[in-house]
C-alpha positions in Angstrom: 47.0 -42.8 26.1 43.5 -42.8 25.9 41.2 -44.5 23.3 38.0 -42.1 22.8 36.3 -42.6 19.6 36.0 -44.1 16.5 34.0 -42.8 13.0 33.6 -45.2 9.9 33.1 -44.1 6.7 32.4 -46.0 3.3 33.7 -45.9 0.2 33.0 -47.5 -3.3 35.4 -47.5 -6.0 34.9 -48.6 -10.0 37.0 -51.2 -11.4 38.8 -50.0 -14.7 37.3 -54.0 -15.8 35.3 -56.1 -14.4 36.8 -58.4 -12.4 36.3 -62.1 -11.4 36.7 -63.0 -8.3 35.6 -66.8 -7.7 32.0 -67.0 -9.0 31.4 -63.5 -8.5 32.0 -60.6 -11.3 32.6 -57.4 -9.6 32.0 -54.0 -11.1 33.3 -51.8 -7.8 34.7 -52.0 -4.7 34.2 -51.6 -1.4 35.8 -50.3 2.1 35.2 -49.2 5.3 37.8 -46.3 6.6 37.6 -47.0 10.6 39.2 -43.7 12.5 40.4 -44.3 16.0 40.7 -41.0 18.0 43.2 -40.9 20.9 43.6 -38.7 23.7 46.5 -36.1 23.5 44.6 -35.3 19.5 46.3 -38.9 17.7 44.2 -40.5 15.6 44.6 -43.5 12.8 42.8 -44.7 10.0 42.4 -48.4 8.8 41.0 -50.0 6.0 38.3 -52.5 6.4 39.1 -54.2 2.7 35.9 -56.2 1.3 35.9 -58.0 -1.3 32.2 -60.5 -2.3 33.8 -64.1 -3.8 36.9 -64.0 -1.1 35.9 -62.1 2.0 32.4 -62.7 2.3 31.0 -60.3 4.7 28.9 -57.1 3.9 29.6 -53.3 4.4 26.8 -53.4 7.1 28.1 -56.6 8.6 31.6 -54.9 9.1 30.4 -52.2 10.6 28.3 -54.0 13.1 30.9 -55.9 14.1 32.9 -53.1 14.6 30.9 -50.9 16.6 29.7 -53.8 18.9 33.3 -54.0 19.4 34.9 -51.1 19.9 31.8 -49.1 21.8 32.1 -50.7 24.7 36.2 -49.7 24.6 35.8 -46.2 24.9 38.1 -44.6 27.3 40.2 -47.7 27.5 44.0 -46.7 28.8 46.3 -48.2 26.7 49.9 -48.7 27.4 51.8 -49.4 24.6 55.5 -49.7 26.4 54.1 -52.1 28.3 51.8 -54.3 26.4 52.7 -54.1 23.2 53.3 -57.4 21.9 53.2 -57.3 17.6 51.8 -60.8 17.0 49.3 -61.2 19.5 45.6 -60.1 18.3 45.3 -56.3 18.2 49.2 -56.4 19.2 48.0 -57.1 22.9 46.6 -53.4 23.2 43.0 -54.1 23.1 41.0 -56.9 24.2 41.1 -60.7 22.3 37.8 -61.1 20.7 37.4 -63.5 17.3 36.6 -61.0 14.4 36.7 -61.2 10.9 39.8 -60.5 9.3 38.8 -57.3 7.5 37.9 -55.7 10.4 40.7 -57.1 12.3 43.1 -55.8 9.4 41.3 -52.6 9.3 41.5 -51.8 13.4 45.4 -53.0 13.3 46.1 -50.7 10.5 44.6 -47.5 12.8 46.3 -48.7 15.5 49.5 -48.6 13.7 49.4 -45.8 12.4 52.8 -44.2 11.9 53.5 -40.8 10.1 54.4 -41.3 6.5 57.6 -41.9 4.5 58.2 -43.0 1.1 58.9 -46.3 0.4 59.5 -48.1 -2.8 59.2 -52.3 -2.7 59.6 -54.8 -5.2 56.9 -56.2 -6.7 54.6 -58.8 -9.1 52.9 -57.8 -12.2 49.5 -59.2 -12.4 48.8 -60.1 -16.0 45.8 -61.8 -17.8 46.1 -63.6 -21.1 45.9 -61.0 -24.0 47.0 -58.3 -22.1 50.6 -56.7 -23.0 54.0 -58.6 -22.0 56.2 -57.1 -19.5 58.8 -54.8 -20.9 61.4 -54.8 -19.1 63.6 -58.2 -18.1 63.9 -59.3 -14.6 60.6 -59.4 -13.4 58.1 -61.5 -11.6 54.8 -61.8 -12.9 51.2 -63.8 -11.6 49.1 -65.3 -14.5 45.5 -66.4 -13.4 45.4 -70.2 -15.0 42.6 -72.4 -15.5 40.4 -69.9 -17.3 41.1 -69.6 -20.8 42.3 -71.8 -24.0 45.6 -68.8 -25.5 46.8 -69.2 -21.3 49.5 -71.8 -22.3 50.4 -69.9 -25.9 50.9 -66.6 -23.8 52.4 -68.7 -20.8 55.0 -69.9 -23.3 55.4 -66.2 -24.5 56.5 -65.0 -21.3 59.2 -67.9 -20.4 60.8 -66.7 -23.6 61.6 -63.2 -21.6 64.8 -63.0 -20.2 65.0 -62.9 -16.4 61.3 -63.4 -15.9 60.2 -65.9 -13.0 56.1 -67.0 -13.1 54.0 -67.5 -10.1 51.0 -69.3 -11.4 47.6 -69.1 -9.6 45.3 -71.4 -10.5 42.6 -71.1 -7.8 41.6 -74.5 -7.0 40.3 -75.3 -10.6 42.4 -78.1 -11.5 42.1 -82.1 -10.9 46.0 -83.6 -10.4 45.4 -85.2 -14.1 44.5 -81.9 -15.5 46.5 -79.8 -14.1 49.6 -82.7 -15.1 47.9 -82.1 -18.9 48.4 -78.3 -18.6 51.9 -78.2 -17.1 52.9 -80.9 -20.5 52.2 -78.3 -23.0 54.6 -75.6 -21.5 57.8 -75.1 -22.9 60.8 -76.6 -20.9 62.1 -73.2 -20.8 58.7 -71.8 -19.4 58.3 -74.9 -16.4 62.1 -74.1 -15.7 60.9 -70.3 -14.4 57.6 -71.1 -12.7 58.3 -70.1 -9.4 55.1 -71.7 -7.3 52.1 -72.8 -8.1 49.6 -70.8 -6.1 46.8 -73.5 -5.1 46.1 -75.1 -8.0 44.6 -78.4 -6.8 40.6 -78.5 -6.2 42.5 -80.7 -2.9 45.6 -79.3 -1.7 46.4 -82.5 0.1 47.1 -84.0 -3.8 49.8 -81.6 -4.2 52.5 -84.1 -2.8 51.5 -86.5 -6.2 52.2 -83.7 -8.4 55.4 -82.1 -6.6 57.0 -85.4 -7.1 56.2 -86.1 -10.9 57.2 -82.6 -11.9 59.6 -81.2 -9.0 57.7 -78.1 -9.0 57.0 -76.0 -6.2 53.7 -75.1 -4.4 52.3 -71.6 -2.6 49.4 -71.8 -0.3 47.2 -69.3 0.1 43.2 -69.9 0.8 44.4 -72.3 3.0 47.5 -71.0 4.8 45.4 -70.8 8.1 44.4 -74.4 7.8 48.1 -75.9 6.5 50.3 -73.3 7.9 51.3 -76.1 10.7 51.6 -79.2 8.8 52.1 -77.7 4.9 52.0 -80.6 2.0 55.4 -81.6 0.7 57.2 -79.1 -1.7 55.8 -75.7 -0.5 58.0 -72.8 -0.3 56.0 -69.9 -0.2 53.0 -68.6 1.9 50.7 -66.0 0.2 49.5 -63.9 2.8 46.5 -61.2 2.0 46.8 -59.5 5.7 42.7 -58.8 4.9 41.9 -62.3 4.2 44.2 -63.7 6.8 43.6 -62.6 10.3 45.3 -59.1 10.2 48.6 -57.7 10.7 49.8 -59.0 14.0 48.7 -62.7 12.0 50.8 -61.2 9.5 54.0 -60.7 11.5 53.4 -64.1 13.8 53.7 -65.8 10.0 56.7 -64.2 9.2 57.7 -65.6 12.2 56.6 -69.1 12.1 57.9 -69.0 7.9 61.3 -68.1 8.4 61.8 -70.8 11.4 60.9 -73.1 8.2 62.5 -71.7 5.5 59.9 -70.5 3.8 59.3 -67.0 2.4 56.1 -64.7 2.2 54.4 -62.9 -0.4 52.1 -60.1 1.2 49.2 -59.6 -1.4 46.2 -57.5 -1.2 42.6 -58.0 -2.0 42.4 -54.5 -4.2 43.3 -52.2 -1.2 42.6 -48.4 -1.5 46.0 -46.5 -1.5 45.0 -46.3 1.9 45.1 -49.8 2.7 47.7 -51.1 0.3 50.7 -48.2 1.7 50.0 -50.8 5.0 50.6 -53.9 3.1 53.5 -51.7 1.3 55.7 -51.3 4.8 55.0 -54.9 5.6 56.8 -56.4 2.4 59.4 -53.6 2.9 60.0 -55.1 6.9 59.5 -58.8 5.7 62.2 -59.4 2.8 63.1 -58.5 -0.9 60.3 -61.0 -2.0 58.1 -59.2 -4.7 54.9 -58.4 -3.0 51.7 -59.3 -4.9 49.9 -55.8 -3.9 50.8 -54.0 -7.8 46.7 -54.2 -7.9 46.4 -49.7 -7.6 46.4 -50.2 -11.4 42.7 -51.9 -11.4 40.9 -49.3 -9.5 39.6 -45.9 -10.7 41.1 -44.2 -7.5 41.0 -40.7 -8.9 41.8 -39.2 -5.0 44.3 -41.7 -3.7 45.7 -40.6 -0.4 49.0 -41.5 -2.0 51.2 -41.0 -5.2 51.2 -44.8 -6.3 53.7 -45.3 -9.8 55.1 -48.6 -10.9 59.1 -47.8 -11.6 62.1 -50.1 -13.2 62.9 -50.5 -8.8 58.8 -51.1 -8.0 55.9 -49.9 -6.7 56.7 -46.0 -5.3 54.9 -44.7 -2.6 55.1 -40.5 -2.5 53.5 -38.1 0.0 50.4 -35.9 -1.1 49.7 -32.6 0.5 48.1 -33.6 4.5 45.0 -31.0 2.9 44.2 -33.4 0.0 43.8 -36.2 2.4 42.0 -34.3 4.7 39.5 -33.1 1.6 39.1 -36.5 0.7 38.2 -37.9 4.2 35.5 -34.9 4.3 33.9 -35.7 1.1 33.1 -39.1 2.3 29.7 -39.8 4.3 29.7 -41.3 8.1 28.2 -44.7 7.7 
């Protein structure tokens, strides 16, 4: 099989509400949709996920780096029962060059292209302070901490739900004192169902202190690239955003190197299109039973998705649309 082509077309989506992403309030988002055409009439699509405050590279920086990459490739042979090795770069079928991980992520997900099925996986809710509790036991659910003064009130609200296990994520804001002070005013009944911290510590290398005053467990995510060889006492889980973290053959070599450890992966997305989050979808489903951190479709005003999205008691369903409804939505968007 031949690679011949490739087209790229943007799209910009509203957010339902702003949304803060580090020191940046976003209003919309943005992808690239990179096609890769094949000999024989195969083609994939991939999502070049960008997101301004976590993946900080431009539209017009992604594409750049993506046709002075891929240009020079066409009418590469590729021979995928020989080379194909998942969780080398590109999965061994195209030639090792450094990239960012959006564009990495977004030229793995065409290359992997598969034709669809539905899937249903297991996931978190994402919840802010304010917003309405779970209804139904038995769930997991992420809480942003660090931001606002009701968080423990509302924390302590949820720990009263039976079933319910808490990952926390609190960004980097806190200082080991404060983020001891915080932990204090939860409930014993809350602290006993907070499944990981997700970075909380302005230093991840004072996580150790904290793990052994409070027992509690720690999730790395910013910095899994950086830790994933040496992690700080008391972490169980890696967060991986597949956009954020070097694609999906990084994706799978973590699975890898997690499970040799003993600990388990959350995928998570950085507000994927349908498009991109069906990808991150099949990776939870081939990972484990974890609940993925991808039940973001609910933030974006996709009003074409490419697939039926709906949250259920099970998780987050994934159902086929007519191929001519993808195919109409493809058109309407502009070559960039």
């Amino acid at each position: 099989m031949k690679f011949l082509d490739f087209s790229l077309k943007k799209v910009t989506l509203p957010f339902k509400k702003p949304l803060q992403i580090g020191h940046n309030k976003l209003y919309t988002k943005t992808s690239l949709y990179l096609t890769l055409h094949f000999s024989g009439g195969f083609s994939g699509t991939g999502e070049i996920s960008l997101l301004p405050g976590l993946i900080d590279i431009t539209p017009e920086e992604a594409k750049k780096e993506t046709i002075n990459y891929l240009t020079p490739l066409r009418g590469l042979s590729l021979n995928i029962k020989k080379d194909l090795k998942i969780t080398r770069p590109f999965f061994n079928l195209l030639p090792t060059q450094i990239l960012s991980s959006p564009v990495v992520f977004g030229i793995e997900m065409a290359l992997m292209s598969k034709p669809f099925k539905e899937i249903c996986i297991p996931v978190n809710d994402l919840i802010y302070p304010g917003l309405q509790l779970p209804k139904t036991a038995n769930r997991t659910v992420k809480v942003k901490i660090g931001r606002k003064e009701e968080e423990v009130q509302f924390l302590n609200q949820l720990g009263k739900i039976k079933g319910v296990s808490l990952r926390l994520d609190g960004n980097r804001k806190f200082s080991v004192n404060q983020l001891l002070t915080f932990l204090k005013k939860l409930e014993p009944q809350t602290q006993k169902k907070i499944e990981y911290l997700e970075e909380p510590l302005e230093k991840i290398s004072d996580w150790p202190e904290v793990h052994e005053k409070t027992g509690l467990s720690l999730g790395i995510d910013e910095s899994l690239l950086e830790y994933n060889k040496n992690v700080p006492l008391g972490t169980t889980t890696f967060i991986i955003k597949p956009s954020f973290h070097g694609g999906i053959s990084k994706t799978l070599s973590l699975f890898k190197d997690a499970k040799k450890r003993n600990i388990k992966c959350v995928v998570s997305s950085t507000f994927e299109t349908s498009l991109g989050l069906y990808a991150l979808a099949l990776l939870a489903k081939n990972n484990s039973k974890t609940p993925a951190g991808i039940n973001t479709f609910n933030y974006l005003e996709e009003k074409n998705p490419f697939y039926q999205i709906t949250q259920t008691e099970e998780g987050l369903s994934f159902k086929g649309l007519p191929q001519t409804l993808k195919e109409a939505r493809m058109n309407n968007l502009h070559p960039f």
